[in-house]
C-alpha positions as CSV (number, residue, x, y, z in Angstrom):
1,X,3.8,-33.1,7.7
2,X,5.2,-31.6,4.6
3,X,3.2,-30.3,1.9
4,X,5.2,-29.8,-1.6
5,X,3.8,-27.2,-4.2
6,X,4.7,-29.6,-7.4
7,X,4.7,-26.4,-9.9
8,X,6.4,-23.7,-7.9
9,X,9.0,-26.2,-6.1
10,X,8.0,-24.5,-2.9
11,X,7.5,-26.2,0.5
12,X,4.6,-25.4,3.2
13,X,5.9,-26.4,6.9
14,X,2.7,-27.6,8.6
15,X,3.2,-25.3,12.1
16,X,0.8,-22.4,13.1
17,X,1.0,-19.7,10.5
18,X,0.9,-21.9,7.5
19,X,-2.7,-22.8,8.7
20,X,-3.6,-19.7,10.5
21,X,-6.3,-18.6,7.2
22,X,-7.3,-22.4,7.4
23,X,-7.5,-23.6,11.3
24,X,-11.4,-21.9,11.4
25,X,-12.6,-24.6,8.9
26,X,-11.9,-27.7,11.0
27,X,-10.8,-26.8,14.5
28,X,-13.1,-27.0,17.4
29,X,-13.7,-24.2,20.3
30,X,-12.0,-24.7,23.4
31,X,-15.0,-24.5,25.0
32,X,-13.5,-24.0,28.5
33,X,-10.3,-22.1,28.0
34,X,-11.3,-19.5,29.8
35,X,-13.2,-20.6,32.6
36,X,-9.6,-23.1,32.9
37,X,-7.5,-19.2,32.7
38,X,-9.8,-18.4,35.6
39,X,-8.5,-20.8,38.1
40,X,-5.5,-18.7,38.4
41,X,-5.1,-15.9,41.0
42,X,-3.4,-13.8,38.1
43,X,-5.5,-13.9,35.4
44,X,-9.0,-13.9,37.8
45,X,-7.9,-10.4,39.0
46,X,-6.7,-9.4,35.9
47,X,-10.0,-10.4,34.1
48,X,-11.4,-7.9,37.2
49,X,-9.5,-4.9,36.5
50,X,-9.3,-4.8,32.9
51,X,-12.4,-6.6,31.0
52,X,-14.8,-3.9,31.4
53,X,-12.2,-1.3,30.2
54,X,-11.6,-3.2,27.4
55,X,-15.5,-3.6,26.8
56,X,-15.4,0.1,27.0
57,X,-13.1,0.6,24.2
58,X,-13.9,-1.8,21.6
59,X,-17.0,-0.2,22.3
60,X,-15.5,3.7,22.1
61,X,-14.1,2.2,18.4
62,X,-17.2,0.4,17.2
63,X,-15.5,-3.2,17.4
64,X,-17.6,-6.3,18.5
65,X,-16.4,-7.8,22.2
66,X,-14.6,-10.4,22.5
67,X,-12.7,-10.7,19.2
68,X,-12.8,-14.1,18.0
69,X,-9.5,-13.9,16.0
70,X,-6.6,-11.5,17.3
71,X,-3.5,-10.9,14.9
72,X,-0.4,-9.4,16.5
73,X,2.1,-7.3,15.1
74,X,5.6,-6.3,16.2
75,X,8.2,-3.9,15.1
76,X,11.4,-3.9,16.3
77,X,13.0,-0.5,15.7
78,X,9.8,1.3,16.8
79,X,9.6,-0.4,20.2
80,X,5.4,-1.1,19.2
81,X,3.3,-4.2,19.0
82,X,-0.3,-3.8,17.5
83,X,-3.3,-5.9,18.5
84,X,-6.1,-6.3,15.1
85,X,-9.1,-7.8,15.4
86,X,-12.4,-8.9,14.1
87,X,-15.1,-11.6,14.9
88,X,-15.5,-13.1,11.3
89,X,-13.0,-15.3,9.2
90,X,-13.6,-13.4,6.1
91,X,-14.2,-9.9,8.0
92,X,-11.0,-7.6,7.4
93,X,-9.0,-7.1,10.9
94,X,-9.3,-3.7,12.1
95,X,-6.4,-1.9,14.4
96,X,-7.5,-1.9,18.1
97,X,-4.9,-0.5,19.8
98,X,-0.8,-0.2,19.9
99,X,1.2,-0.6,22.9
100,X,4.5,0.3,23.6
101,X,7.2,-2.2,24.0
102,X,9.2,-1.1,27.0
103,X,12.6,-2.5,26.0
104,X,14.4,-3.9,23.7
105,X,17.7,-6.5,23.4
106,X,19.7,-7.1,20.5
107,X,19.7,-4.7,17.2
108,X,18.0,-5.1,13.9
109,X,18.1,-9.1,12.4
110,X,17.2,-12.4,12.9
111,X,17.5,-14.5,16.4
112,X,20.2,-17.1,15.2
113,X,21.2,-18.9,18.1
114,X,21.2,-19.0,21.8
115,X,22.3,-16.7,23.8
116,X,22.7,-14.1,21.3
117,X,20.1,-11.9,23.2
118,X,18.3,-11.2,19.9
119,X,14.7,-10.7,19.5
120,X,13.4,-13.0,16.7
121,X,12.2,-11.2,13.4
122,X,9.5,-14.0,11.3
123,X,6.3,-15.4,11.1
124,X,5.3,-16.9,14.7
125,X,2.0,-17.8,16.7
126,X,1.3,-18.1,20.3
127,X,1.8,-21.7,21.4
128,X,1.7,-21.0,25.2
129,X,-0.3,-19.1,27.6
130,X,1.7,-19.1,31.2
131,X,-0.8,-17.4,34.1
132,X,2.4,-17.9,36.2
133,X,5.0,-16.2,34.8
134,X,8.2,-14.8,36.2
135,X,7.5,-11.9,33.9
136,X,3.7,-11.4,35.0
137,X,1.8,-13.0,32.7
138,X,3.4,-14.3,29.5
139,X,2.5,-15.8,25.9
140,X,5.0,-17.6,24.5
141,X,5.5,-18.0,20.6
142,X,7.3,-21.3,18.7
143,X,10.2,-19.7,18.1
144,X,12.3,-21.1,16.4
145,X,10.1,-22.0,13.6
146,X,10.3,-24.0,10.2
147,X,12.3,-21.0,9.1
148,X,14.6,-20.6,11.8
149,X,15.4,-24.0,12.1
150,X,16.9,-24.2,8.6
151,X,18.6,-21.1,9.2
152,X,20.2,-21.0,12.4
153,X,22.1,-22.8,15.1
154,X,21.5,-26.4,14.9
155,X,22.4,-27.2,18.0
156,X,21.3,-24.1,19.9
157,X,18.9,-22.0,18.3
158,X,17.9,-20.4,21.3
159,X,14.1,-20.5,22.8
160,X,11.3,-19.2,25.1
161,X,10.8,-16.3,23.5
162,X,7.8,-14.6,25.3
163,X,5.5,-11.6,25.2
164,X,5.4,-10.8,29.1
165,X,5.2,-8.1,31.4
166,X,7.8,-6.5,33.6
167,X,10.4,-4.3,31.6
168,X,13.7,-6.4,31.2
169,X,14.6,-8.7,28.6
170,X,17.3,-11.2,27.0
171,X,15.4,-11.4,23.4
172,X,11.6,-10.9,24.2
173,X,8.6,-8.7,24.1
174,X,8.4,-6.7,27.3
175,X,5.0,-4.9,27.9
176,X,4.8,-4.1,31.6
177,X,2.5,-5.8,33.7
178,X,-0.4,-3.5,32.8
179,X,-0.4,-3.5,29.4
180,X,0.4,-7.7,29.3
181,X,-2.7,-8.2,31.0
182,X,-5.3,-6.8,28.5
183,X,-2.9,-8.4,25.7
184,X,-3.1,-11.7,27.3
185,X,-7.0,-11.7,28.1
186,X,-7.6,-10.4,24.6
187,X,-5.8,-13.9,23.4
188,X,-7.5,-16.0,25.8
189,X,-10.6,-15.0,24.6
190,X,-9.5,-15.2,20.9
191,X,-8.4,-18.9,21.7
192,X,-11.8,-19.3,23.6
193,X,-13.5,-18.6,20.3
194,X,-11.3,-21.0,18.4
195,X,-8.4,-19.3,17.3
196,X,-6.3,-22.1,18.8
197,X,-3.0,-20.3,16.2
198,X,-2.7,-16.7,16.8
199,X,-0.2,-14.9,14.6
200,X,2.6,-13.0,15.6
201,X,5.0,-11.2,13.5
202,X,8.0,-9.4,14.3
203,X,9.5,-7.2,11.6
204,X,12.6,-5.3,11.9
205,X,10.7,-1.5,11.1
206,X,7.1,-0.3,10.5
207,X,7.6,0.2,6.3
208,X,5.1,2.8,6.7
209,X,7.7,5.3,9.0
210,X,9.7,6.9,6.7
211,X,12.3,7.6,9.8
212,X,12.7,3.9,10.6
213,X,13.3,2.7,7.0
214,X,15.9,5.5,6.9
215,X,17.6,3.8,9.7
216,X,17.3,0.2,7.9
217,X,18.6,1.7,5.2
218,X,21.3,2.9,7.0
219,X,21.8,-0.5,8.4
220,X,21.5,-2.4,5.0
221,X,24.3,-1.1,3.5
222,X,26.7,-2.7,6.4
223,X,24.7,-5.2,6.0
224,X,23.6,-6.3,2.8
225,X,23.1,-10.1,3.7
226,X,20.4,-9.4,5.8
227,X,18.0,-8.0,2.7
228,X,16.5,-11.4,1.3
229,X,14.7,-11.5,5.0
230,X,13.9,-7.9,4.8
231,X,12.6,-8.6,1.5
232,X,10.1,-10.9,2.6
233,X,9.0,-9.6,5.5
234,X,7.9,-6.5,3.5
235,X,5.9,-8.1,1.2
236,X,3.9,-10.2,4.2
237,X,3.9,-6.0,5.7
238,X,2.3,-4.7,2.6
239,X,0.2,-7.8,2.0
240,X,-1.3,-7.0,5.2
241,X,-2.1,-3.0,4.8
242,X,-3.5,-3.6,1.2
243,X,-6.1,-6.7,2.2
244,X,-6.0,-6.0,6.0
245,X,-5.5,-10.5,6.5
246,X,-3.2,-12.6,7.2
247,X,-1.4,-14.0,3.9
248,X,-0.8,-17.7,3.6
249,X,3.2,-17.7,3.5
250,X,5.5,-20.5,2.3
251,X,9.1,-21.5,3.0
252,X,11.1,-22.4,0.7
253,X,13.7,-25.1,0.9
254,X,16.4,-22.3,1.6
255,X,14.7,-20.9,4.6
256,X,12.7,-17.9,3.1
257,X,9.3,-16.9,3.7
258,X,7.3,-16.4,0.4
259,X,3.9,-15.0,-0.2
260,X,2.4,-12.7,-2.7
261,X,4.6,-9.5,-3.7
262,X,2.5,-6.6,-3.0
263,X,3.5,-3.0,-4.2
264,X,4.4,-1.3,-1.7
265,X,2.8,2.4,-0.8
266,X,5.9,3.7,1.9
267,X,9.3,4.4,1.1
268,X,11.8,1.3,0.3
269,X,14.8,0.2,1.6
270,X,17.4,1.1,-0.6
271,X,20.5,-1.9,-0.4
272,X,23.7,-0.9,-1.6
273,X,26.9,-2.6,-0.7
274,X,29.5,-0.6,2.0
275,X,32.7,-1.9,2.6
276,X,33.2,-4.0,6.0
277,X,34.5,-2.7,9.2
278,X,37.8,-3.9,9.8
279,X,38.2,-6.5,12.6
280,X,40.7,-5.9,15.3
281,X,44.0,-8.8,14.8
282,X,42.6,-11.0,17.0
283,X,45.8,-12.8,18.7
284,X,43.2,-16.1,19.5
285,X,42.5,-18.4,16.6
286,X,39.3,-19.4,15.6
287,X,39.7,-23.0,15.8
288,X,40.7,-22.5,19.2
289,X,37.6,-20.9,20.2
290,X,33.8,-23.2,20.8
291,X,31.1,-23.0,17.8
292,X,28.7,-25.1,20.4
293,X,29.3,-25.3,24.2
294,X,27.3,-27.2,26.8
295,X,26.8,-24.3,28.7
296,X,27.2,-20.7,27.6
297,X,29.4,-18.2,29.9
298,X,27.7,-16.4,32.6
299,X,28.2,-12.6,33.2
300,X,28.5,-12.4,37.4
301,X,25.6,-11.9,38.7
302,X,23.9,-13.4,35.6
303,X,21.4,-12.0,32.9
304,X,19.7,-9.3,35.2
305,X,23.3,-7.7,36.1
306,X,24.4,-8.2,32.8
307,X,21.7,-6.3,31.7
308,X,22.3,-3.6,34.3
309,X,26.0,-3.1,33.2
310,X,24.3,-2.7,29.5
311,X,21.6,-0.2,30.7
312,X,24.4,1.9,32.3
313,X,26.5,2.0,29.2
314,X,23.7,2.7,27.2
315,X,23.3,6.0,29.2
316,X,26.9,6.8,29.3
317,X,27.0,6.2,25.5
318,X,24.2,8.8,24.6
319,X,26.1,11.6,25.5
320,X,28.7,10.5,22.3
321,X,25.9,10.7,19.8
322,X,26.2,12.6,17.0
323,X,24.0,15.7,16.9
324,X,20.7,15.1,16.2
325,X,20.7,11.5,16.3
326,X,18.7,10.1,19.1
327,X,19.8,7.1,19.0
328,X,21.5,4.2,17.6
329,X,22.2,0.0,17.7
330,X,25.8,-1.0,18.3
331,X,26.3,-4.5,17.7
332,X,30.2,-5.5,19.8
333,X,31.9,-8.6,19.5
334,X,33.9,-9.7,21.7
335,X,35.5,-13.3,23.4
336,X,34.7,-14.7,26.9
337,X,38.5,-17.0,27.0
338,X,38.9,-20.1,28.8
339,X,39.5,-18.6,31.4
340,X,36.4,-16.1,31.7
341,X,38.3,-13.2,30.7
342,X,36.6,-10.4,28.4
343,X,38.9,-10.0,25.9
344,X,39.3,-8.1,22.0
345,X,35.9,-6.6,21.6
346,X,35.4,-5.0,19.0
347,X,32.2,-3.0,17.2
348,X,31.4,-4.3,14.2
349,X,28.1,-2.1,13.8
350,X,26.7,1.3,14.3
351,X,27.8,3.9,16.7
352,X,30.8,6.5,15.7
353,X,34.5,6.9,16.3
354,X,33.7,8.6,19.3
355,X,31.6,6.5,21.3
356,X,33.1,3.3,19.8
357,X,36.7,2.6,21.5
358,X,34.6,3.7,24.7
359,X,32.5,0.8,24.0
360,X,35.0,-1.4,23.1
361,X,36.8,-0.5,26.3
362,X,34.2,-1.0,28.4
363,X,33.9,-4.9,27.4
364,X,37.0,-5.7,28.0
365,X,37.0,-4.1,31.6
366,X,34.0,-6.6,32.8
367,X,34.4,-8.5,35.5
368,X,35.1,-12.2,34.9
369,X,32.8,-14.2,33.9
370,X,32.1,-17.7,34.5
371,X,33.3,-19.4,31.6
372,X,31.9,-21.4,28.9
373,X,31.6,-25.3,28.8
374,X,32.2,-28.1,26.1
375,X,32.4,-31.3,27.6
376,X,33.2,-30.8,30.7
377,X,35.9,-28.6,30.1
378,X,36.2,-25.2,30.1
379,X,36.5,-23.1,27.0
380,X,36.7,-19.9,25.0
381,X,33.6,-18.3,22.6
382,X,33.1,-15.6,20.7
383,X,29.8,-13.7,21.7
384,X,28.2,-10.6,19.9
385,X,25.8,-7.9,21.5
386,X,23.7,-5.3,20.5
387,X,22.9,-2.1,22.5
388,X,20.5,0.6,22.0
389,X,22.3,4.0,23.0
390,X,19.9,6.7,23.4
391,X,15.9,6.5,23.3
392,X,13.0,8.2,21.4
């Protein structure tokens, strides 16, 4: 269903977070939700160990348990997610806790497509609980949404994008498995109550960190096509922190998310253009290489050692930041040929002209990979990956 706003030309997608101020009016409690969460090993024990802590502290902060309506917040650059709460629709959420995310894939921007390893930056709800996760315990969010679905790979956009436990990732929300479980029966509960679309958004920075919007600033100005989205995500940001709710947000038929500006009352990213990096000659033409493939390439080994060989550069890397600097995102691209071969990387963001040949170097020495496939046949793609060298 489609909704058309006749005066501003603006279209409302009917999926989770267009509704999420409106769901409370019509929807009915899943009465048995959590009784039906129960019946698993995993969340029975979990509900054991953690429900009369978390009693405790809603308690220790003068909150009302369970919260009937949970709203989650992410941000990227800051490795934190934030859980708000409150027990009445038109009650203001209050902040009850922030939890650490324990690691992070990709760099700063949007998820665009599969297998890009980026974690998506939007407007998203939880649209699965799984009690029997790889990861733990895991809650999934509809990634790609309305948005992303206009904007990104049409034929692989990516998906399952989860908050979980454990500490690895490919383009989710790690928590560890102690901190997914109180996050998990916090939402159960919520959907217990009714909340049956629990928003989730993921923005880039907390606006309110001066340090972090000096790195997006930093980051802008290679990157000035990326501002629209930072754009809007601010205002939903700063719509939040004046009226602590949800806004109702739009899309537009470009894409964009749209709600109500809000001045903002933390420092702004300041977008100026900076010339490109120059690309390396690449010797391989682009028409030569895949825009889809049946089946991406495969690092030997697969994600987890691919992830490995990225954890150990990362560490290796840190030593070539620049003093001061704890860290930074390097975004490489580079080709997986035909034949499986690493070949041309090249940095195209972040790091410095110490660490970057280093980097690039290190690409191009993997071991072969098992190549890409487009019908049937084996073929060459042009991949992109971000790293975080250094920590907080």
């Amino acid at each position: 269903m489609v909704v058309k706003n006749f005066r501003s030309g603006l279209f409302a997608v009917a999926c989770c977070f267009l509704f999420v101020q409106l769901h409370a009016q019509t929807s009915v409690p899943v009465v048995h939700f959590i009784e039906n969460q129960k019946s698993f090993p995993r969340i029975s024990e979990a509900m054991g160990r953690k429900e009369d802590s978390l009693k405790k502290q809603f308690g220790e902060k003068g909150l009302v348990w369970p919260a009937k309506y949970i709203y989650i917040r992410s941000f990227k650059y800051d490795s934190e997610l934030e859980i708000w709460v409150k027990n009445k629709k038109d009650e203001k959420y209050k902040l009850f806790k922030t939890y650490k995310v324990c690691a992070l894939a990709g760099s700063l921007g949007p998820k665009r497509m599969a297998g890009d390893y980026q974690v998506p930056e939007g407007v998203y709800c939880i649209n699965e609980f799984n009690p029997r996760s790889l990861y733990h315990l895991s809650l999934g969010l509809n990634y790609p949404n309305a948005s992303d679905k206009l904007l990104s790979d049409l034929s692989q956009p990516g998906g399952e994008i989860y908050i979980h436990g454990s500490c690895v990732t490919v383009g989710c929300i790690p928590l560890t498995d102690d901190k997914i479980e109180e996050v998990y029966i916090l939402a159960a509960h919520a959907k217990d109550s009714g909340e049956d679309f629990i928003p989730v958004h993921i923005f880039p920075v907390n606006f309110k960190n001066p340090r972090s919007v000096a790195y997006l600033n930093r980051y802008l100005q290679n990157f000035s096509e990326y501002a629209p989205l930072v754009k809007n995500l601010r205002n939903i940001f700063f719509y939040f922190e004046k009226y602590h709710q949800v806004p109702l947000i739009l899309i537009d038929g470009k894409g964009n998310y749209v709600t109500e500006d809000v001045p903002a009352e933390g420092p702004s990213p300041v977008i100026k253009a900076r010339k490109k990096i120059a690309h390396k000659p690449q010797p391989i033409k682009d028409e030569d290489l895949a825009t889809s493939v049946d089946n991406l390439p495969v690092y030997p080994g697969g994600n987890t050692a691919f992830q490995d060989f990225l954890d150990s550069l990362s560490r290796e890397m840190a030593n070539d930041l620049e003093e001061g600097q704890k860290k930074t995102f390097v975004q490489v691209e580079y080709i997986i040929d035909a034949e499986g071969s690493p070949v041309y990387a090249n940095v195209i963001r972040g790091g410095n002209d110490v660490m970057n040949p280093k980097i690039e170097g290190a690409f191009e020495k993997m071991p072969q990979w098992k190549p890409a496939k487009h019908y049937g046949k084996n073929i060459g793609i042009k991949l992109k990956q971000s790293i975080m060298i250094g920590e907080d």
